[in-house]
C-alpha positions as CSV (number, residue, x, y, z in Angstrom):
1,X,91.0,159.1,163.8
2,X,88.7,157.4,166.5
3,X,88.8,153.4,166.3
4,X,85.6,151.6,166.5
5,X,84.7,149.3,169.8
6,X,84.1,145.8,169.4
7,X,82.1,144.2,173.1
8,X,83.2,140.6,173.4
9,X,83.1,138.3,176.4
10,X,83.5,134.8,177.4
11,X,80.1,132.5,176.6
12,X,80.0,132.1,180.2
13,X,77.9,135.2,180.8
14,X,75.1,133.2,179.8
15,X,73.3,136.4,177.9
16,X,70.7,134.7,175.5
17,X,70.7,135.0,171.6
18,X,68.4,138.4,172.4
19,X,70.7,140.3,174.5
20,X,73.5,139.6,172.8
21,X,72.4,140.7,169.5
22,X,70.7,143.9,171.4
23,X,73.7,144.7,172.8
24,X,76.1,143.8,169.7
25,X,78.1,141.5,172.1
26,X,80.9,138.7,170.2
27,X,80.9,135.7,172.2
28,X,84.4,133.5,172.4
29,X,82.8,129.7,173.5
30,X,84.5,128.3,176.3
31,X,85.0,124.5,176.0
32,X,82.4,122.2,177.7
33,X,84.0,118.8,179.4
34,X,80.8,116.6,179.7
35,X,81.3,112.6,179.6
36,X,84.4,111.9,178.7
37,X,83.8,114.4,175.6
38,X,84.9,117.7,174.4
39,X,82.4,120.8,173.2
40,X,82.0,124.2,172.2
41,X,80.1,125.5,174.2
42,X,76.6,126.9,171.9
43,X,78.1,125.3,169.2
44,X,77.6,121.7,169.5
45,X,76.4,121.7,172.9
46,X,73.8,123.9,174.3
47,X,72.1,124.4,177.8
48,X,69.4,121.8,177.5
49,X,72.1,119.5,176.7
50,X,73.3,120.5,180.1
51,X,70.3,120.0,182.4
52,X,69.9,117.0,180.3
53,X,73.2,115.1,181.3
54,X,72.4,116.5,185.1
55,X,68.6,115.1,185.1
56,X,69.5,111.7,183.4
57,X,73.0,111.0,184.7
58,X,73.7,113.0,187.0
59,X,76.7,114.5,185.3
60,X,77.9,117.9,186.0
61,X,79.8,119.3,182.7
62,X,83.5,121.1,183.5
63,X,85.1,123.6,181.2
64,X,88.7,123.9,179.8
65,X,90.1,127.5,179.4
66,X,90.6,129.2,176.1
67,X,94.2,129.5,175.1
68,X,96.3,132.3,174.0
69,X,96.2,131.3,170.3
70,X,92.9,130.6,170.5
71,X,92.4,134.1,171.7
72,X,94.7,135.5,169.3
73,X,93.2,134.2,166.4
74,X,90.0,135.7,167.6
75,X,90.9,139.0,168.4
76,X,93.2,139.7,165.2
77,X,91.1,140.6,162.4
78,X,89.4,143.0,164.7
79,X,92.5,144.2,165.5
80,X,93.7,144.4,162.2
81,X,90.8,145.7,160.8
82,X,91.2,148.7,163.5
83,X,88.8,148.2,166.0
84,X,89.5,147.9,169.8
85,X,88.2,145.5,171.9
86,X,86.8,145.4,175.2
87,X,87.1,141.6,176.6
88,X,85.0,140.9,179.5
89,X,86.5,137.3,180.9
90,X,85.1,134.6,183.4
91,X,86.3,135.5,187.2
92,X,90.2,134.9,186.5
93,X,89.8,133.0,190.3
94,X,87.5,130.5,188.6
95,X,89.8,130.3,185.4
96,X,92.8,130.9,183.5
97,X,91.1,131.8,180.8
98,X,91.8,135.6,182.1
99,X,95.4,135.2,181.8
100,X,95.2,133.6,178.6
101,X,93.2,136.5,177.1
102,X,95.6,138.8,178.6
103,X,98.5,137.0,177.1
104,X,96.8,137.2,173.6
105,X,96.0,141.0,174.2
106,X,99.5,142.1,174.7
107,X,100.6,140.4,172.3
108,X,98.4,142.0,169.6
109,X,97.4,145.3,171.4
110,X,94.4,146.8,171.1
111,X,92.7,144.5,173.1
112,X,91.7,145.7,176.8
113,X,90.6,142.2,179.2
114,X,88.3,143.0,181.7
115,X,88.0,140.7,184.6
116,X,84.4,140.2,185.7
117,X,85.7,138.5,188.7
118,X,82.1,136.5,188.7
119,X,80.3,134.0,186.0
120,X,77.4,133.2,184.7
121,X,74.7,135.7,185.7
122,X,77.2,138.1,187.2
123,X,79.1,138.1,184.2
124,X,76.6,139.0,181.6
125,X,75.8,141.8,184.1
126,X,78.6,143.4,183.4
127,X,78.7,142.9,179.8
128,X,75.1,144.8,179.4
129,X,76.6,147.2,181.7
130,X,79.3,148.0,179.3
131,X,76.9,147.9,176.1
């Protein structure tokens, strides 16, 4: 018996709410350092929030990588459920978010990481690509 796909990436592809649901794509938040604070990225902090803090303040937000178990716990009731996924990640040179997710995927199986070696714009090419 075939197993079903699931598409997920990173949030860093930047693909808006119309692509994503278009292309059926899950989206794993990174997590957005900005002013001393911690975010989920489209969660409780969105892009205008962004260009906000950089027009007014001049602050320029960092992320923090996702961890394995954060990863995991994503990923495993897909997996259990008997999908496969197909992870596109942020550039693993700009993150170690890639390793994470790779670290996650051989521990559950199933789970094939895809290094987009880019972000942003770049990214989400490659995740429409793959839709």
């Amino acid at each position: 018996m075939k197993r079903k796909i699931i598409l997920s990436a990173d949030s860093t592809c930047d693909l808006g709410p119309q692509l994503q649901q278009q292309y059926d794509v899950h989206f794993y938040p990174f997590h957005i350092l900005l002013d001393d604070r911690s975010y989920t990225d489209s969660v409780d902090i969105q892009p205008e929030d962004l260009y906000r803090a950089w027009r007014e303040r001049r602050l320029l937000p960092k992320t923090a990588a996702i961890t394995p178990t954060e990863y995991t716990d994503y990923f495993r009731p897909w997996v259990e459920a008997g999908f496969d996924v197909i992870h596109i990640n942020l550039g693993s040179a700009l993150s170690s978010a890639h390793q994470n997710c790779r670290i996650a995927a051989q521990n559950l199986g199933h789970v094939y990481v895809v290094d987009s070696c880019n972000l942003s714009t770049g990214m989400g090419l490659l995740v429409l690509q793959a839709g």
